[in-house]
C-alpha positions as CSV (number, residue, x, y, z in Angstrom):
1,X,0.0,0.0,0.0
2,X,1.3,3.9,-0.9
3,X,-0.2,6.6,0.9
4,X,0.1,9.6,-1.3
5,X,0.4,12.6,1.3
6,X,-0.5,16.3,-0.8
7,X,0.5,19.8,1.6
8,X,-1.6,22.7,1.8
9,X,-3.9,24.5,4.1
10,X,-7.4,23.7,4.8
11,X,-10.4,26.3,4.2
12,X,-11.5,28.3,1.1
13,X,-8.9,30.9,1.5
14,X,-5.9,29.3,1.1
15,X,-7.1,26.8,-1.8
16,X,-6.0,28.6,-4.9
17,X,-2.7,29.5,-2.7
18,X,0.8,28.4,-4.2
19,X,1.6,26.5,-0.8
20,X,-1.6,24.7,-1.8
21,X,-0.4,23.1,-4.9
22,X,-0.2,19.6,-3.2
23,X,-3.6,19.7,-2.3
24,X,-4.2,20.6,-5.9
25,X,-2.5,17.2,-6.9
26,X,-4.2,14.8,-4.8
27,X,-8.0,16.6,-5.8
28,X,-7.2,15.7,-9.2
29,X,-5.7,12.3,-9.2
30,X,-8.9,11.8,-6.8
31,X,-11.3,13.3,-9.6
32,X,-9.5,11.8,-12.5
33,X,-9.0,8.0,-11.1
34,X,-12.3,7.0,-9.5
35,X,-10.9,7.2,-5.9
36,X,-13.9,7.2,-2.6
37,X,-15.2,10.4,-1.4
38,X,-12.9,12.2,0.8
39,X,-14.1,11.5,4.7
40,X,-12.5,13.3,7.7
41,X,-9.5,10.7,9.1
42,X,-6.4,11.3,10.5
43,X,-6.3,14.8,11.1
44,X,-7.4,15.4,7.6
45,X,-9.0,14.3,4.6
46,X,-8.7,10.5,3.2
47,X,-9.7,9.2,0.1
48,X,-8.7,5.3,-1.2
49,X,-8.4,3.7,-4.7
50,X,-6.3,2.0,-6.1
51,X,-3.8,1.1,-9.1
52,X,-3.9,-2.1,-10.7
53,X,-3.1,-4.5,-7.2
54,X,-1.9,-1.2,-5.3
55,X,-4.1,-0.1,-2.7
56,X,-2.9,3.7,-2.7
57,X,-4.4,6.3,-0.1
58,X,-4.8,10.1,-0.8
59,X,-4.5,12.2,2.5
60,X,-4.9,16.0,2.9
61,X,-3.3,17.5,6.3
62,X,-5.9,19.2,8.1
63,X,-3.9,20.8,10.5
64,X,-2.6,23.4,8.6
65,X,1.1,23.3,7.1
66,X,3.3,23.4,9.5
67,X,2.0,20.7,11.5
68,X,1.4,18.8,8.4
69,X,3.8,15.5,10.5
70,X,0.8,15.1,13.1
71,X,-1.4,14.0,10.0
72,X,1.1,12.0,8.5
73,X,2.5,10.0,11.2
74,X,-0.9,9.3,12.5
75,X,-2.2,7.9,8.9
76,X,1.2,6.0,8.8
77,X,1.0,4.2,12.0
78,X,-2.5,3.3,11.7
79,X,-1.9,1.8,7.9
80,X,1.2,0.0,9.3
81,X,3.2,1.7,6.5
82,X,6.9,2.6,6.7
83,X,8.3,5.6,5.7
84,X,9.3,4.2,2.5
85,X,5.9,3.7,1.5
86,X,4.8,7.4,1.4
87,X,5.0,9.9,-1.2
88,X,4.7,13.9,0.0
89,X,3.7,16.3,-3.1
90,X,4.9,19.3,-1.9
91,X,5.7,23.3,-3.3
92,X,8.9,24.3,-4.3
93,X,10.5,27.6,-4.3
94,X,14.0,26.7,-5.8
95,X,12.2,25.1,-8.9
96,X,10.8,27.2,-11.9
97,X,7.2,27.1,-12.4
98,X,6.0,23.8,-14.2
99,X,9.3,22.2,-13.3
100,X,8.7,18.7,-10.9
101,X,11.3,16.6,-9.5
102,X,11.6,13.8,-7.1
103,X,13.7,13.3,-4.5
104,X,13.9,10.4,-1.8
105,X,14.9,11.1,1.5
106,X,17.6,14.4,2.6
107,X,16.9,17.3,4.3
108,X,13.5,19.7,4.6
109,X,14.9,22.9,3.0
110,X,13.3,25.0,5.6
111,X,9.7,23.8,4.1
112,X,7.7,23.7,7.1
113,X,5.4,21.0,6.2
114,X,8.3,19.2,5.5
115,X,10.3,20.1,8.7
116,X,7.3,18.8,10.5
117,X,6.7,15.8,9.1
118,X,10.5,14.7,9.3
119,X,10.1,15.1,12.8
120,X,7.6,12.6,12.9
121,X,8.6,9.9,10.8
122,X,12.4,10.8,10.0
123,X,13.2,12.1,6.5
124,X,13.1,8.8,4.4
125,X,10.3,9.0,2.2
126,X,9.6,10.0,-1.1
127,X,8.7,13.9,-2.5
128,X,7.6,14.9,-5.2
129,X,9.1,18.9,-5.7
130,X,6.5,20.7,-7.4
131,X,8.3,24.0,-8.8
132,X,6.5,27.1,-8.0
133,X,9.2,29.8,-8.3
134,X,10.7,32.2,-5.7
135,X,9.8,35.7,-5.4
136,X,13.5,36.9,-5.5
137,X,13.8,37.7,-1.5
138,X,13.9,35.6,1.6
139,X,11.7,38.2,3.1
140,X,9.2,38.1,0.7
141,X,8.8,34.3,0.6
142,X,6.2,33.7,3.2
143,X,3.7,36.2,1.4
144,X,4.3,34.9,-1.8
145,X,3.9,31.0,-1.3
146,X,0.3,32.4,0.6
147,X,-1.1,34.4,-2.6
148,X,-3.5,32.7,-5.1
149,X,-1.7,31.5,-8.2
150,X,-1.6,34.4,-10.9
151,X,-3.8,34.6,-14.2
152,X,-0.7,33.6,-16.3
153,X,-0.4,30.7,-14.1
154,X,-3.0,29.0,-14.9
155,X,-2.4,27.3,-18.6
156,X,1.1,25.5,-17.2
157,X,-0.6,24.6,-13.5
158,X,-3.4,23.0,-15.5
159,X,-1.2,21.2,-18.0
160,X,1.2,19.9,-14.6
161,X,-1.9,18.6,-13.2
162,X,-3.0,16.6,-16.3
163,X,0.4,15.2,-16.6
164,X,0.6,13.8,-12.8
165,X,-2.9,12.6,-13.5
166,X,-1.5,10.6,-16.7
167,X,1.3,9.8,-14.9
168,X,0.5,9.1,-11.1
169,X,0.4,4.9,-11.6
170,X,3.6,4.6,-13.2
171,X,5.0,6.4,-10.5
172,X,3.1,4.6,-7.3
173,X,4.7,1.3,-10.0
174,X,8.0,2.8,-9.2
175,X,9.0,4.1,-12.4
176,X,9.7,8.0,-11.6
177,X,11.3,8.9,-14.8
178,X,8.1,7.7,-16.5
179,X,6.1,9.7,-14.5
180,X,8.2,13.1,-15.2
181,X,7.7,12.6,-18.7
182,X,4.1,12.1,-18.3
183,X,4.4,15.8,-17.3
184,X,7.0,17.1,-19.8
185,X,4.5,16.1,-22.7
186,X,1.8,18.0,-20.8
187,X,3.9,21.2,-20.3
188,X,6.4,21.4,-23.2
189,X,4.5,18.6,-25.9
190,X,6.5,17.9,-28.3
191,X,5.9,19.7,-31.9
192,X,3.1,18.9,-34.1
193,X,4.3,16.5,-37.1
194,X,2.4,18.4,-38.9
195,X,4.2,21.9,-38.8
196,X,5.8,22.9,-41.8
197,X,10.0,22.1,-41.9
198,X,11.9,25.2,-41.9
199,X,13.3,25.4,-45.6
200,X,16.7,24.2,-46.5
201,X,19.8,26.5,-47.2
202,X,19.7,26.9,-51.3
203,X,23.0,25.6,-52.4
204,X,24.5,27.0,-56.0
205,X,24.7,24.1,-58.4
206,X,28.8,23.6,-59.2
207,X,29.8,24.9,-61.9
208,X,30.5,22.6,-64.9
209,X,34.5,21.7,-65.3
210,X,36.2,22.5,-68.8
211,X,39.4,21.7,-67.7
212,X,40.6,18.6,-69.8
213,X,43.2,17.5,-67.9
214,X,43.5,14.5,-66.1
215,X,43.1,14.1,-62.1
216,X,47.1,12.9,-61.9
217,X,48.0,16.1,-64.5
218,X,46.4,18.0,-62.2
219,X,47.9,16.9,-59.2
220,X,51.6,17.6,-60.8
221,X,51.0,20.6,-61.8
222,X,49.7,22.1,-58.2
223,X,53.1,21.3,-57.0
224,X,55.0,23.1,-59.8
């Protein structure tokens, strides 16, 4: 069994929020997969599917991001799962917008919802960095990741979530690189066959060759 952990905070106002992107994730692969209603467990919202023979769980922290561990370690211990069986999708300022990673294991980052959830169940599971972008100063970091996404945002945060959608079984399967291109096609697809090739370079036609001599003539009398 996975359990598929997304951060965010709960309530209306923060769900369009850039911290809320995980949440964004798990709504969709929820949606998109046939998964149960979501029901109030663990400190947060649960819902269950699965993926061929995997039984995979969805969870939602309820208790706000930075005690985001409370949720998780409860859900974990009551699934009798190991750390290496969950899989946190999580914001990311030191990724571009659009731009998803994985990483297993290391430090938090200063991510709070991280920070608390290595300190209760240690830092060996599995993220998935979900780029977001940084707002250019330390200072301004904490309003940032707690505005609504922008306008502009929207075609590439729409495209990202199709392509976890497309992508989520390979990657619950254990096949991560499949699952990062199930996103690159999404965001950057690949160019139409259809489009017109850029035309070729013209090249001059050679000019026709009246000299009558023969190759080895030639060749003697270059080094005259």
């Amino acid at each position: 069994m996975k359990l598929i952990v997304g951060l965010g905070n709960p309530g209306a106002k923060y769900a369009q929020n850039r911290h809320n992107i995980g949440f964004m994730a798990m709504d969709v692969i929820a949606a998109d997969h046939g998964f149960s209603p979501w029901r109030s467990k663990f400190q947060g919202q649960i819902s269950e599917g699965r993926f061929g023979s995997e039984k995979v769980a969805l969870l939602k922290p309820e208790t706000f991001m930075n005690l985001s561990g409370q949720s998780v370690g409860e859900a974990m211990r009551y699934l009798k799962l190991a750390p290496e069986d969950i899989i946190v999708f999580h914001d990311e300022l030191d990724l571009a917008p659009g731009k998803v990673r994985l990483k297993t294991g290391g430090g938090h980052a200063g991510h709070n919802g991280l920070r608390s959830i290595h300190g209760h169940i240690g830092p060996d599971y599995d993220r998935v960095r979900m780029g977001i972008g940084h707002p250019g100063h330390k200072d301004a970091v904490a309003g940032y990741v707690l505005r609504d996404f922008a306008k502009s945002d929207a075609e590439w945060l729409d495209d990202e979530m199709r392509g976890i959608s497309d992508g989520i079984a390979d990657l619950v399967a254990g096949d991560g690189p499949k699952f990062l291109n199930a996103i690159a096609l999404r965001v950057a697809p690949p160019r139409s066959s259809t489009s017109k090739p850029k035309p070729k370079p013209t090249v001059a036609a050679p000019e026709p060759d009246n000299d009558s001599r023969s190759p080895m003539q030639k060749l003697v009398d270059r080094f005259r």
